[in-house]
N, C-alpha and C positions, 0 to 999 in steps of 0.2 A: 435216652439216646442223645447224645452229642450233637451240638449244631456248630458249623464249621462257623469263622468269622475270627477268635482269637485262640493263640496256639493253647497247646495240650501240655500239659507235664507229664513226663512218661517214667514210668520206672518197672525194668526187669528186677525180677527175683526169682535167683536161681532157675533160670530158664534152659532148657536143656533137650534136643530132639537126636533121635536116633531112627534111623532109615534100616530098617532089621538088625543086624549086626554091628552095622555103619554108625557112627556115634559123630554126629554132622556139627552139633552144638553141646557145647557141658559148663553147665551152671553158672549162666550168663548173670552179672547182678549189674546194671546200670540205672544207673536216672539222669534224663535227657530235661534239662528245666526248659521252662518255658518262653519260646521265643528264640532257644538257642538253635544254631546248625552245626548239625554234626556229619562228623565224616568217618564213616567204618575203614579199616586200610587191614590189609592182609593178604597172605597168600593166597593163591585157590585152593577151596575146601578145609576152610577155616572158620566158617560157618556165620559168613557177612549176609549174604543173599537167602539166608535158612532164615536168620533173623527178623529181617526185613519180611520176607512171607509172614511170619509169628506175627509181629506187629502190624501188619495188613490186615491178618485175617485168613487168610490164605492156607495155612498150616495150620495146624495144633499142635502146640509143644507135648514131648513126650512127660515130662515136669516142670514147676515152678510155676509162677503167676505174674501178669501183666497188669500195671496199672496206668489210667489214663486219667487224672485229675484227680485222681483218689478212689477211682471207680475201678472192679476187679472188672478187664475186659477179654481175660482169658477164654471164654469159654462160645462169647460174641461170635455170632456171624461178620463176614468183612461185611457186608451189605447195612451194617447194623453200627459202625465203628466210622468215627469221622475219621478214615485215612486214605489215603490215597497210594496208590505206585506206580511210578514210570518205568516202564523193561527196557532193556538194552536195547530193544528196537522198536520202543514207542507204543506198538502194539493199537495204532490207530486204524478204525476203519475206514478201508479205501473210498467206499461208494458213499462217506458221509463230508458232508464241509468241515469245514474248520470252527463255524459254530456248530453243528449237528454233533461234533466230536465230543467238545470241549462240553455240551447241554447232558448229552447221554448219563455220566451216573446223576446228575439230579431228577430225571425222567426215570431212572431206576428208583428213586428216594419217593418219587410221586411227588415233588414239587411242585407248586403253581406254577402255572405260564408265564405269570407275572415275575417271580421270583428266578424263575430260569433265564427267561430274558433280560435282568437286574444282570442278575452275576456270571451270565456267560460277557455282557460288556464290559463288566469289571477286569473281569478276569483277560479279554483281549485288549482292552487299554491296557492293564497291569504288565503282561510277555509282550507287546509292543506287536502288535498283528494286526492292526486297526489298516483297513483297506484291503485283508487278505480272509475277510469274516466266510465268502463263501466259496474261497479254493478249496479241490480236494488235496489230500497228504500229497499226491504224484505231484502239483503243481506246486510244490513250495521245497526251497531247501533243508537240507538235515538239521542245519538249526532252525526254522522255521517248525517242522516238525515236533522238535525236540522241545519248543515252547509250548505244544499244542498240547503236547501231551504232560507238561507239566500245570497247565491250565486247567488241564482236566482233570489233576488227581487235587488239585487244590480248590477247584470254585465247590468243590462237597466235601470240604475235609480239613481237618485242626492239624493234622501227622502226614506227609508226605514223605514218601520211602523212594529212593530211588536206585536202579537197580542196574545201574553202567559205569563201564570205566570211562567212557569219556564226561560222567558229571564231573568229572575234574576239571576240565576245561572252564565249566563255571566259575564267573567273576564274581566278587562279594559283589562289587555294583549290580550286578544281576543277581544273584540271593538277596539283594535287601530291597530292590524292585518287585522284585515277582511273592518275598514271603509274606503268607498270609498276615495277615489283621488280628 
């Protein structure tokens, strides 16, 4: 298994999913090097957000194979896969803090205490939230939010997917802040 800390080299091969009929992705061949940020851009239903599942974990490609550092991850549970993803609405829950958020998949991973409380600090120094560690999501703004929940796909994860049109709004100065180690 993968341990988050520095990025991932990614490379699709011939990746390709189809929703019965529906032919959502066809024969996807990229490789994503390491350390770089990429930007999917397309119409809707062009098969940006399919992909992103595929690489998550989330889906199964109907073909082709996924590799992550030379390792076929195609077949991986997401639970099992250093990546992360942020949905277009964050997808945080309400009745937890802003660390409680941000900790949750390393307590899914069964991390130490030790280690969760390490890199959920990191990770809130990192998205700059340091003084808002035990708001909930309702007390904080959308970009407040929007950090928490990219905190969250990165303090357990080498690949961070993200799944909105407003990451555009994303500054490099914030991608070279916030990207993992």
């Amino acid at each position: 298994m993968q341990q988050p800390g520095r990025a991932a080299e990614i490379k699709a091969n011939g990746i390709g999913k189809s929703f019965g009929s529906f032919r959502a992705l066809d024969n996807l061949t990229l490789d994503i090097g390491r350390g770089e940020f990429l930007t999917l851009l397309g119409p809707s239903g062009s098969g940006k957000t399919t992909f992103l599942m595929i690489l998550a974990g989330f889906v199964q490609p109907s073909e082709g194979r996924l590799f992550s550092d030379g390792t076929d991850i195609t077949d991986r549970p997401a639970e099992q896969r250093a990546a992360g993803m942020v949905f277009q609405g964050y997808a945080l829950f309400p009745h937890m803090s802003v660390e409680q958020n941000i900790a949750f998949p390393l307590k899914v991973r069964k991390k130490t205490a030790g280690e969760i409380k390490q890199r959920v600090g990191e990770m809130i120094e990192r998205v700059g939230l340091k003084g808002h560690e035990k708001k909930l999501p309702a007390q904080l703004s959308g970009g407040q939010q929007q950090r928490v929940a990219l905190a969250r796909a990165w303090c357990s994860s080498r690949v961070c997917c993200s799944s909105t049109s407003r990451s555009r709004r994303w500054t490099r100065a914030c991608a070279a802040r916030c990207r993992p180690r």
